[in-house]
PDBQT receptor file of N, H, CA, C and O in Angstrom, charges set to zero:
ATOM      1  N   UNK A   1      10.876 -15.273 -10.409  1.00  0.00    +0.000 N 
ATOM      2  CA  UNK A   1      12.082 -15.938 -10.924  1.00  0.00    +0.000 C 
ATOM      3  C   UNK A   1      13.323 -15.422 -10.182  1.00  0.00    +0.000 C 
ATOM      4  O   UNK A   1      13.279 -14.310  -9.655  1.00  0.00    +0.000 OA
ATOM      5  N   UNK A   2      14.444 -16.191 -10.117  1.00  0.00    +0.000 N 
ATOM      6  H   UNK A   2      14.480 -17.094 -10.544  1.00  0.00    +0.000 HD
ATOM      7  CA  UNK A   2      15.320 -16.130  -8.920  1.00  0.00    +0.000 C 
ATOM      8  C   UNK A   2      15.911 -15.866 -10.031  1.00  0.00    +0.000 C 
ATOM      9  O   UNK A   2      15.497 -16.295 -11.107  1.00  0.00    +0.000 OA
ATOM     10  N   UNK A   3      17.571 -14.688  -9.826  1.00  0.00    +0.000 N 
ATOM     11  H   UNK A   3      17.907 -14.339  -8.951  1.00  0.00    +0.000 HD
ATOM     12  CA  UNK A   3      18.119 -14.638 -10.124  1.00  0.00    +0.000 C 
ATOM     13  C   UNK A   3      19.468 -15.605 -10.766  1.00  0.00    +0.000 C 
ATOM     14  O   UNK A   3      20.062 -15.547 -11.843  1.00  0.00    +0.000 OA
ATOM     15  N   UNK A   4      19.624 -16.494  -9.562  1.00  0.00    +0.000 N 
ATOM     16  H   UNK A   4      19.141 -16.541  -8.687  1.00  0.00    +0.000 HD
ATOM     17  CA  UNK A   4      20.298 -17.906 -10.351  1.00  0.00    +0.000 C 
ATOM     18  C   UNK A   4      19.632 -18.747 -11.276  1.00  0.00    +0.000 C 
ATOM     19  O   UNK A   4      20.109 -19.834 -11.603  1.00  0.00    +0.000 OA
ATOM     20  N   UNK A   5      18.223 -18.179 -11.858  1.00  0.00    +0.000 N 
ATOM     21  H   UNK A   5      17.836 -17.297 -11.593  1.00  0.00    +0.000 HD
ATOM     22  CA  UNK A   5      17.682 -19.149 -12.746  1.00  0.00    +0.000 C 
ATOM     23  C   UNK A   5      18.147 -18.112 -14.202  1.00  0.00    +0.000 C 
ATOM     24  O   UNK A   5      18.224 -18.726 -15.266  1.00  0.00    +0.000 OA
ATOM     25  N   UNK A   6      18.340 -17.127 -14.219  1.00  0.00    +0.000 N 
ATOM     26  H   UNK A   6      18.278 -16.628 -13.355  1.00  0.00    +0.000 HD
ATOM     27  CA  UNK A   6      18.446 -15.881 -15.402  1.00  0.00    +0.000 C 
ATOM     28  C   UNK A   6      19.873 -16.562 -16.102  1.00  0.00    +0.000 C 
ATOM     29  O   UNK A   6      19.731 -16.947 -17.263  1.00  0.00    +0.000 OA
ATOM     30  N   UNK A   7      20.701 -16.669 -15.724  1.00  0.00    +0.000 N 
ATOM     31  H   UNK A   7      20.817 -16.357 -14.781  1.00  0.00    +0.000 HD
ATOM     32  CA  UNK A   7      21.685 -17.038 -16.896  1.00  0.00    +0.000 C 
ATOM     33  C   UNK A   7      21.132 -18.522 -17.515  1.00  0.00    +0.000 C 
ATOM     34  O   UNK A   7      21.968 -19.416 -17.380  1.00  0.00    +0.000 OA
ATOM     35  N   UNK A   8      19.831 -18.945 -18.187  1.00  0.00    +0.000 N 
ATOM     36  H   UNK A   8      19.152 -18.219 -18.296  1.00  0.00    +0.000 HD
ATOM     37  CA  UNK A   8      19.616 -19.737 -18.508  1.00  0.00    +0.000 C 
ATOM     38  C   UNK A   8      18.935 -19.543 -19.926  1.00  0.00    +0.000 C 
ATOM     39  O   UNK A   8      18.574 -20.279 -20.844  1.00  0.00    +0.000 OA
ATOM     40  N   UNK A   9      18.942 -17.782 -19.565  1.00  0.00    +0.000 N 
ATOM     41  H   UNK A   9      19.236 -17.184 -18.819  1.00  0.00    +0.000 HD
ATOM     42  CA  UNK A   9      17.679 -16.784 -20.254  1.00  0.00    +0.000 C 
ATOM     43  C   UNK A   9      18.438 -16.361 -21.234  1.00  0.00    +0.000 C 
ATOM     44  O   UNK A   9      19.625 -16.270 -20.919  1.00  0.00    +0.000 OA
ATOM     45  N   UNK A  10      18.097 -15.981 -22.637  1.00  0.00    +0.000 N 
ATOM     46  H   UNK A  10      17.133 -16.054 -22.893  1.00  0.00    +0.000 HD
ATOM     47  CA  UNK A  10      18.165 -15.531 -23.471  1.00  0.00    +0.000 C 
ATOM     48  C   UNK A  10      18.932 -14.221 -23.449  1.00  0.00    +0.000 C 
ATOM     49  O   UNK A  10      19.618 -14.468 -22.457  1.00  0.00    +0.000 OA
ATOM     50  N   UNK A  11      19.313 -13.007 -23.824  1.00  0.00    +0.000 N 
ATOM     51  H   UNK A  11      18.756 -12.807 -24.629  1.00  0.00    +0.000 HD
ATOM     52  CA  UNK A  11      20.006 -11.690 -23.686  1.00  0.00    +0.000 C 
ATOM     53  C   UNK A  11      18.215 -10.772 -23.778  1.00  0.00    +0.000 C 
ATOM     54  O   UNK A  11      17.795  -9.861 -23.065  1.00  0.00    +0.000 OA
ATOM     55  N   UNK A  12      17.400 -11.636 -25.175  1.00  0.00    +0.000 N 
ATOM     56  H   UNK A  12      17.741 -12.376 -25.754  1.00  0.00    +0.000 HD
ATOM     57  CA  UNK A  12      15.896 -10.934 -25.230  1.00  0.00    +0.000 C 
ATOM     58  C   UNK A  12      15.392 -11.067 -24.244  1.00  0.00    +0.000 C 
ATOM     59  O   UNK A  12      15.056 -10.045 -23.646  1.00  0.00    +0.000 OA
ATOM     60  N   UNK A  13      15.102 -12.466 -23.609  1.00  0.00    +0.000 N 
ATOM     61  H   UNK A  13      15.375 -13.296 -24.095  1.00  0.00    +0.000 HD
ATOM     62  CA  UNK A  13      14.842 -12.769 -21.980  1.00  0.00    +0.000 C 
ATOM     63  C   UNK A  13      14.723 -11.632 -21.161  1.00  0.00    +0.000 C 
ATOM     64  O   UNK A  13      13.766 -10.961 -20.773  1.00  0.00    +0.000 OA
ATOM     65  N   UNK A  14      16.213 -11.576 -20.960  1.00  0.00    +0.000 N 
ATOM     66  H   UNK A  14      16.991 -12.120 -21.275  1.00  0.00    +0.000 HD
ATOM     67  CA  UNK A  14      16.620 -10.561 -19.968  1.00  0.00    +0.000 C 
ATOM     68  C   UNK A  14      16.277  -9.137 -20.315  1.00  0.00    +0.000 C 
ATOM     69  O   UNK A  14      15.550  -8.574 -19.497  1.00  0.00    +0.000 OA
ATOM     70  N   UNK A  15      16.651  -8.453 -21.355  1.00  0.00    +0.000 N 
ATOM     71  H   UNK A  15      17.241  -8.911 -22.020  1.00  0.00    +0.000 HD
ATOM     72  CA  UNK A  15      16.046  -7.328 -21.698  1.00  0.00    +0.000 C 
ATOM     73  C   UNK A  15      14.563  -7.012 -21.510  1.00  0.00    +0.000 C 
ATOM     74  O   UNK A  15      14.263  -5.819 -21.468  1.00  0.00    +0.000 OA
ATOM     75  N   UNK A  16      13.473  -8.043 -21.375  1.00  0.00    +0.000 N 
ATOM     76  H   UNK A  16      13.716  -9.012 -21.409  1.00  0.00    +0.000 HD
ATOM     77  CA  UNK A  16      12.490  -7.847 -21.357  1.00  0.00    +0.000 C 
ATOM     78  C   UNK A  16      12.200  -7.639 -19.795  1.00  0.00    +0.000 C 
ATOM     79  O   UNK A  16      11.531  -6.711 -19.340  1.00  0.00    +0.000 OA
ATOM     80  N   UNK A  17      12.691  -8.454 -19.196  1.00  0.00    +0.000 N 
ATOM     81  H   UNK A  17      13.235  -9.208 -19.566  1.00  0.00    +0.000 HD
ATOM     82  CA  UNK A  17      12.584  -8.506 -17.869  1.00  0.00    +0.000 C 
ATOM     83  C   UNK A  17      12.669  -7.179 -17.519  1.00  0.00    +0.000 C 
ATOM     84  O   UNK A  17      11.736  -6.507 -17.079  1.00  0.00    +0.000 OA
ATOM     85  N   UNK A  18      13.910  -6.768 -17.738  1.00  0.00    +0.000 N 
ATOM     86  H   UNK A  18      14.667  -7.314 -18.095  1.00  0.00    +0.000 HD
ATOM     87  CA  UNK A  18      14.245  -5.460 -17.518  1.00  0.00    +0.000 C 
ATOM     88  C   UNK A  18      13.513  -4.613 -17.398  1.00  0.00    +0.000 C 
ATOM     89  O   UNK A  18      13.319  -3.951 -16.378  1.00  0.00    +0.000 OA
ATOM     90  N   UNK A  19      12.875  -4.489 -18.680  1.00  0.00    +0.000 N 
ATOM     91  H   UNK A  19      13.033  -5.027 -19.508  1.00  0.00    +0.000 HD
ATOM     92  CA  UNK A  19      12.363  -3.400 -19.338  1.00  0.00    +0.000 C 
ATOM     93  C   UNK A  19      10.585  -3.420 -18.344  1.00  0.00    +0.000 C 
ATOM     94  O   UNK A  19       9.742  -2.528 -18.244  1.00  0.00    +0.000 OA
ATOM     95  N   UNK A  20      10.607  -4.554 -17.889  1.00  0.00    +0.000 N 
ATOM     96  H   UNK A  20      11.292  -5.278 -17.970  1.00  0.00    +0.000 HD
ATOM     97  CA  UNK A  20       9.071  -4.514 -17.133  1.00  0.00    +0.000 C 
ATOM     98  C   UNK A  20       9.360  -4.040 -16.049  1.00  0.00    +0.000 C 
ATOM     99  O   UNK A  20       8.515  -3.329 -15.504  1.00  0.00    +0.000 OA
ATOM    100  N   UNK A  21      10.523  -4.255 -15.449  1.00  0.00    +0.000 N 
ATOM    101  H   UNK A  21      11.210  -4.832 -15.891  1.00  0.00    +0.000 HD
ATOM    102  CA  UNK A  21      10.692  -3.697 -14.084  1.00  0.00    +0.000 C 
ATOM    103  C   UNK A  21      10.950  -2.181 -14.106  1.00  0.00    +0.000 C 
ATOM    104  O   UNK A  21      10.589  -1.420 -13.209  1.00  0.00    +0.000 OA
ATOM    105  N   UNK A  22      11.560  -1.847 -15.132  1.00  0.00    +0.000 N 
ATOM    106  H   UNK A  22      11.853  -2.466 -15.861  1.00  0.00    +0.000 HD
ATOM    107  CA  UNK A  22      11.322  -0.090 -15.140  1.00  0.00    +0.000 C 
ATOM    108  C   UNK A  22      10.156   0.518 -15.252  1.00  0.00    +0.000 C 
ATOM    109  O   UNK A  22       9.808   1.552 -14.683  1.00  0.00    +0.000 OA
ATOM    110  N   UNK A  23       9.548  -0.141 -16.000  1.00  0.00    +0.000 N 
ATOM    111  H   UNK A  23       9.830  -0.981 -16.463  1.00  0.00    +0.000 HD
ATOM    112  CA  UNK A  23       8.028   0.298 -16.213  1.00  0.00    +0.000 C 
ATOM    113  C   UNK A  23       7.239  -0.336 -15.060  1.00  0.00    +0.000 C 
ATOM    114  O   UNK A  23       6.047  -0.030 -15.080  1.00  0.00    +0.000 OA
ATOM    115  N   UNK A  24       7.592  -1.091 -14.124  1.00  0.00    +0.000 N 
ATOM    116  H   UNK A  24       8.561  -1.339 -14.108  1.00  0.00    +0.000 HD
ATOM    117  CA  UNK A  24       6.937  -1.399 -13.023  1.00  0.00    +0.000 C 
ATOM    118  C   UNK A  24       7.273   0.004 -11.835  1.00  0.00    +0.000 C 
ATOM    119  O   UNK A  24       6.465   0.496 -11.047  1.00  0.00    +0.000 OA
ATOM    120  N   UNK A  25       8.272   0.272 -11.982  1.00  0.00    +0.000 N 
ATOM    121  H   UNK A  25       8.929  -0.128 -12.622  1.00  0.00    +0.000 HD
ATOM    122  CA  UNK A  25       9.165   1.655 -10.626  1.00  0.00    +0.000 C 
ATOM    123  C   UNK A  25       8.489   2.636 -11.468  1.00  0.00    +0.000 C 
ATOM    124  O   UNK A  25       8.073   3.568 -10.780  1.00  0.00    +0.000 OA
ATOM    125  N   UNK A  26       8.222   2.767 -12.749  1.00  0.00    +0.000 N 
ATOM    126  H   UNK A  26       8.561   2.010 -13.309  1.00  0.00    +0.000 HD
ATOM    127  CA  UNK A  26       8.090   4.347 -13.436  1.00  0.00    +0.000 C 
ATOM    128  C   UNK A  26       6.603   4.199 -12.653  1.00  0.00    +0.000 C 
ATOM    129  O   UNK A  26       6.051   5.062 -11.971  1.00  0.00    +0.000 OA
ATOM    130  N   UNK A  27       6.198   3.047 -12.914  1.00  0.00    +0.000 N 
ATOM    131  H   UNK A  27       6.646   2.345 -13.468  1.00  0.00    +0.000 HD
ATOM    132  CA  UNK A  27       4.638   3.343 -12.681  1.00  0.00    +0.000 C 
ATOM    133  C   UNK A  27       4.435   3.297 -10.804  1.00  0.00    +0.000 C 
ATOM    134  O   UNK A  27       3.643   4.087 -10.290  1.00  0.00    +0.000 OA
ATOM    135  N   UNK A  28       4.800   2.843 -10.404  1.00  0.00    +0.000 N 
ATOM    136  H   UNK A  28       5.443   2.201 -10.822  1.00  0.00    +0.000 HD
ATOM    137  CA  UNK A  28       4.781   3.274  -8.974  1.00  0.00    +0.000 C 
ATOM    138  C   UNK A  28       5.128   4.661  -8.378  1.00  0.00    +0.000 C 
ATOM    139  O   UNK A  28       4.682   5.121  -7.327  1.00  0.00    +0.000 OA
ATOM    140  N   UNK A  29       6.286   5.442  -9.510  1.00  0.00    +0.000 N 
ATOM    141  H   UNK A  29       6.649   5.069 -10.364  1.00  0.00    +0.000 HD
ATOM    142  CA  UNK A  29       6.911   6.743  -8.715  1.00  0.00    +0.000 C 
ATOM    143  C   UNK A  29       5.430   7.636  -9.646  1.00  0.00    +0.000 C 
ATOM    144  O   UNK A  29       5.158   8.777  -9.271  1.00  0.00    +0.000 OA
ATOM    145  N   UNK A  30       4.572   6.979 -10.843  1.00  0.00    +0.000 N 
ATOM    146  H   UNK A  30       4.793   6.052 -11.148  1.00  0.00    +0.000 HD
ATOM    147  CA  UNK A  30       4.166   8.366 -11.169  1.00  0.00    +0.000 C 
ATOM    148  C   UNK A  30       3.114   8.469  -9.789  1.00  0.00    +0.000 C 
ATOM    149  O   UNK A  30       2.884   9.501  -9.160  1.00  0.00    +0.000 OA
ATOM    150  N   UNK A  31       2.531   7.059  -9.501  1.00  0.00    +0.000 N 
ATOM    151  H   UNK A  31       2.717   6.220 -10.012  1.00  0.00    +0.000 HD
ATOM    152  CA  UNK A  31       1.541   6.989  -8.057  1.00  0.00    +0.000 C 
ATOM    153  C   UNK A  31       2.135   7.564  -6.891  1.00  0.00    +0.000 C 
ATOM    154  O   UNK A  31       1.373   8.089  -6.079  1.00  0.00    +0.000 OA
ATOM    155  N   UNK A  32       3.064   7.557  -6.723  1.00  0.00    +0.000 N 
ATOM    156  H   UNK A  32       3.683   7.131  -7.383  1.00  0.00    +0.000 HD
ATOM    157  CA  UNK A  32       3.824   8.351  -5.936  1.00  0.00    +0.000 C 
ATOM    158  C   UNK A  32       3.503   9.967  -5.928  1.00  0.00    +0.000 C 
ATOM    159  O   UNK A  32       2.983  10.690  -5.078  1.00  0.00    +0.000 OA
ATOM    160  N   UNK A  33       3.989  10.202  -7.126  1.00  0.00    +0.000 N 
ATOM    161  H   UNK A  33       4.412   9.615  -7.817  1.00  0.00    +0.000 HD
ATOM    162  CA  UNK A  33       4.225  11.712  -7.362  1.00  0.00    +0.000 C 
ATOM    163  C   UNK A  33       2.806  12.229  -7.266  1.00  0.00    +0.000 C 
ATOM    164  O   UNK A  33       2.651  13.268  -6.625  1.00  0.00    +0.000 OA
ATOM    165  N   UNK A  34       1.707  11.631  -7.832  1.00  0.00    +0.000 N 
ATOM    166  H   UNK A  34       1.833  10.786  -8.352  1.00  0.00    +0.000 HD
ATOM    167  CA  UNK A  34       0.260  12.198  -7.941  1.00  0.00    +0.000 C 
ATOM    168  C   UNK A  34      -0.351  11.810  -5.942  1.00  0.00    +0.000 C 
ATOM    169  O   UNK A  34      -1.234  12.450  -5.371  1.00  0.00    +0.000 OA
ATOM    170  N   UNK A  35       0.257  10.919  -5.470  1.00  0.00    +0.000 N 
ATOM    171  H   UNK A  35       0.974  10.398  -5.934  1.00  0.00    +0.000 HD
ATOM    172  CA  UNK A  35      -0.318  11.073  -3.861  1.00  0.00    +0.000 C 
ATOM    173  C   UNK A  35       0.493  12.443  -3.649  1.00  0.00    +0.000 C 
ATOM    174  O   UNK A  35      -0.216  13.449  -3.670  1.00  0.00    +0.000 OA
ATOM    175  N   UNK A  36       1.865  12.639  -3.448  1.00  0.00    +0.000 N 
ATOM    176  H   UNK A  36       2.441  11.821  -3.431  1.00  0.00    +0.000 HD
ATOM    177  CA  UNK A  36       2.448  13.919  -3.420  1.00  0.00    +0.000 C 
ATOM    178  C   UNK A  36       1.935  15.056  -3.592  1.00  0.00    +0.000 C 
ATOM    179  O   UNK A  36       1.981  15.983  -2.784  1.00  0.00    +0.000 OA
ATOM    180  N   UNK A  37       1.290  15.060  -4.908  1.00  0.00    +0.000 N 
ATOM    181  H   UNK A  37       1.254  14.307  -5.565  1.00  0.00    +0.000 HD
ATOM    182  CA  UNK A  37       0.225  16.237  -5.187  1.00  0.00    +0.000 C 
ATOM    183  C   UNK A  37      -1.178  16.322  -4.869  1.00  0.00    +0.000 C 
ATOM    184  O   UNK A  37      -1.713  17.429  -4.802  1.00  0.00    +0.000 OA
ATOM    185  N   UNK A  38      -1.925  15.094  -4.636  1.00  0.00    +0.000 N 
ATOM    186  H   UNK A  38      -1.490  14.195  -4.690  1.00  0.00    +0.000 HD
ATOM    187  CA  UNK A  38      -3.003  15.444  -4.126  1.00  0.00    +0.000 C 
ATOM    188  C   UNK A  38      -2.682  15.885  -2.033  1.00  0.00    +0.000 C 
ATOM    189  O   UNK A  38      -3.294  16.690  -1.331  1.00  0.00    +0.000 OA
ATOM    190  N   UNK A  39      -1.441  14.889  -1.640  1.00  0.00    +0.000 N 
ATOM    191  H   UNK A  39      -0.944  14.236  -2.211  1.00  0.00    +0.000 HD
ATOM    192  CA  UNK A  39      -0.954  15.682  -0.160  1.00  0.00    +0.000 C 
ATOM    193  C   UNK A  39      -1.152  17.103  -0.026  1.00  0.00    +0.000 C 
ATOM    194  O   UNK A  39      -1.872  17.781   0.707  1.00  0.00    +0.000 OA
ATOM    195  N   UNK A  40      -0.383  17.351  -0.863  1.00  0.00    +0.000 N 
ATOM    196  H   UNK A  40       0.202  16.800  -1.459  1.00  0.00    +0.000 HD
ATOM    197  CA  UNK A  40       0.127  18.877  -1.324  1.00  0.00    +0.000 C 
ATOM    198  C   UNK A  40      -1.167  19.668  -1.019  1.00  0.00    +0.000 C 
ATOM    199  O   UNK A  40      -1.305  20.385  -0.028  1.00  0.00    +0.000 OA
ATOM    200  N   UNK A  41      -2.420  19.389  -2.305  1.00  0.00    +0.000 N 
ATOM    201  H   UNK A  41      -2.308  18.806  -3.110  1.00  0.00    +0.000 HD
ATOM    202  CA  UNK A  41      -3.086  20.235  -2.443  1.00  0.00    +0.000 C 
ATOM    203  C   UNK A  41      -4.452  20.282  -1.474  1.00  0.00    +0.000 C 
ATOM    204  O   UNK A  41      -5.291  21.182  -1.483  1.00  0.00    +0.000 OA
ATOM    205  N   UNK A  42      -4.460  18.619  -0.310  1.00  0.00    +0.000 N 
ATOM    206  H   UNK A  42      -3.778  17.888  -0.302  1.00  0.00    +0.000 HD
ATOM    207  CA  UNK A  42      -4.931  18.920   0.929  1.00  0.00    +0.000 C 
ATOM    208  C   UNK A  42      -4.440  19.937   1.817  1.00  0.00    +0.000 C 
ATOM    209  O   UNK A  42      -5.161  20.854   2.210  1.00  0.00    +0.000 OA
ATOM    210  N   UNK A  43      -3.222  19.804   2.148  1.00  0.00    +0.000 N 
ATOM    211  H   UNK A  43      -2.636  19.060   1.829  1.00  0.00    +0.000 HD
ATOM    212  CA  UNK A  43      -2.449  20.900   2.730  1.00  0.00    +0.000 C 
ATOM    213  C   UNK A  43      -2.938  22.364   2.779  1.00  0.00    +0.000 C 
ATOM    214  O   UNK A  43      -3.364  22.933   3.784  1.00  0.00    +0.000 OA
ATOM    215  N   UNK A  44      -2.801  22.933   1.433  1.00  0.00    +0.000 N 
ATOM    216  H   UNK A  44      -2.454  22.471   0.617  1.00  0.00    +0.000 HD
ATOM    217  CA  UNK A  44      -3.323  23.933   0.616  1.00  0.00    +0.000 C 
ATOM    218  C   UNK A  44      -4.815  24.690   0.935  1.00  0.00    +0.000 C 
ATOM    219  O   UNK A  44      -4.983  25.902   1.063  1.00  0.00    +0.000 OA
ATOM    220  N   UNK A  45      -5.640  23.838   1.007  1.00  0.00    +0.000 N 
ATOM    221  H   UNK A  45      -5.504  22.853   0.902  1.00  0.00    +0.000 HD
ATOM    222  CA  UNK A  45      -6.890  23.860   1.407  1.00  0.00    +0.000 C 
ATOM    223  C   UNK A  45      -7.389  24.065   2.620  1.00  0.00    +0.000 C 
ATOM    224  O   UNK A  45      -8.282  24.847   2.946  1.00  0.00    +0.000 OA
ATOM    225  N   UNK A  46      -6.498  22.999   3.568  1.00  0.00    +0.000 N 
ATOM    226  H   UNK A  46      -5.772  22.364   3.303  1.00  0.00    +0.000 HD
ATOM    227  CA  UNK A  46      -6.862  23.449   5.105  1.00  0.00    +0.000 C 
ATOM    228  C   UNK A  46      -6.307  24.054   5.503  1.00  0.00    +0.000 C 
ATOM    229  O   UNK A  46      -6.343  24.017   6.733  1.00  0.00    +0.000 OA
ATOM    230  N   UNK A  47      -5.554  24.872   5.003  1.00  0.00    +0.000 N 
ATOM    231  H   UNK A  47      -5.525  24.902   4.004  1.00  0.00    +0.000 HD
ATOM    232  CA  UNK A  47      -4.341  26.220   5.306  1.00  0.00    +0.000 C 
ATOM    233  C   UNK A  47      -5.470  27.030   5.042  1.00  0.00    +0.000 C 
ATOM    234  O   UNK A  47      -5.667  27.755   6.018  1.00  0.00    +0.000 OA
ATOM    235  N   UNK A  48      -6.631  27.294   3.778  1.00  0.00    +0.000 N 
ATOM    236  H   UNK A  48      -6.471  26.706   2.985  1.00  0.00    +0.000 HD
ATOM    237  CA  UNK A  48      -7.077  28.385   3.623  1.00  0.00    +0.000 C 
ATOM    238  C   UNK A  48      -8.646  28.307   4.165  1.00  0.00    +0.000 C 
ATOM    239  O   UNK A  48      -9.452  29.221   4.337  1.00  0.00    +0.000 OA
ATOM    240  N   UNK A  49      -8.765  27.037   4.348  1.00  0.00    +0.000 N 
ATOM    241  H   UNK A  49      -8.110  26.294   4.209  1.00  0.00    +0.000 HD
ATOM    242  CA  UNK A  49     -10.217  26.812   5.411  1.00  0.00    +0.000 C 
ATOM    243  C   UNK A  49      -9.782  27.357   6.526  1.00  0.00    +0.000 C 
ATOM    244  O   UNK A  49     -10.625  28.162   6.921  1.00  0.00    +0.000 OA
ATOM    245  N   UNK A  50      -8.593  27.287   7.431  1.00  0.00    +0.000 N 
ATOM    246  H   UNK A  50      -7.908  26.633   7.110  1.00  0.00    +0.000 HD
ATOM    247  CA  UNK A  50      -8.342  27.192   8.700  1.00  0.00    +0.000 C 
ATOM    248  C   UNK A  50      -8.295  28.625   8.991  1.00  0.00    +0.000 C 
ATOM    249  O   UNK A  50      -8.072  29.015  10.137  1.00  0.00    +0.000 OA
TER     250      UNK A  50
């Protein structure tokens, strides 16, 4: 949905929208943060294999 179609939307509309797209970024940064840590704890490992 395009932004010039949203003022057509409700205020609940929009709040919902919202509210999925944060929970869409939260859930990408926690995938984020857990590749970060499994990086991390490769790192870790072939530091103490090596």
């Amino acid at each position: 949905m395009e932004w010039k179609d949203r003022h057509d939307l409700s205020l609940d509309t929009l709040c919902e929208i919202a509210i999925d797209k944060i929970k869409e970024v939260r859930r990408k940064e926690k995938i984020g943060v857990k590749e970060e840590k499994i990086k991390c704890t490769l790192l870790m490992m072939d530091e103490k294999l090596s």
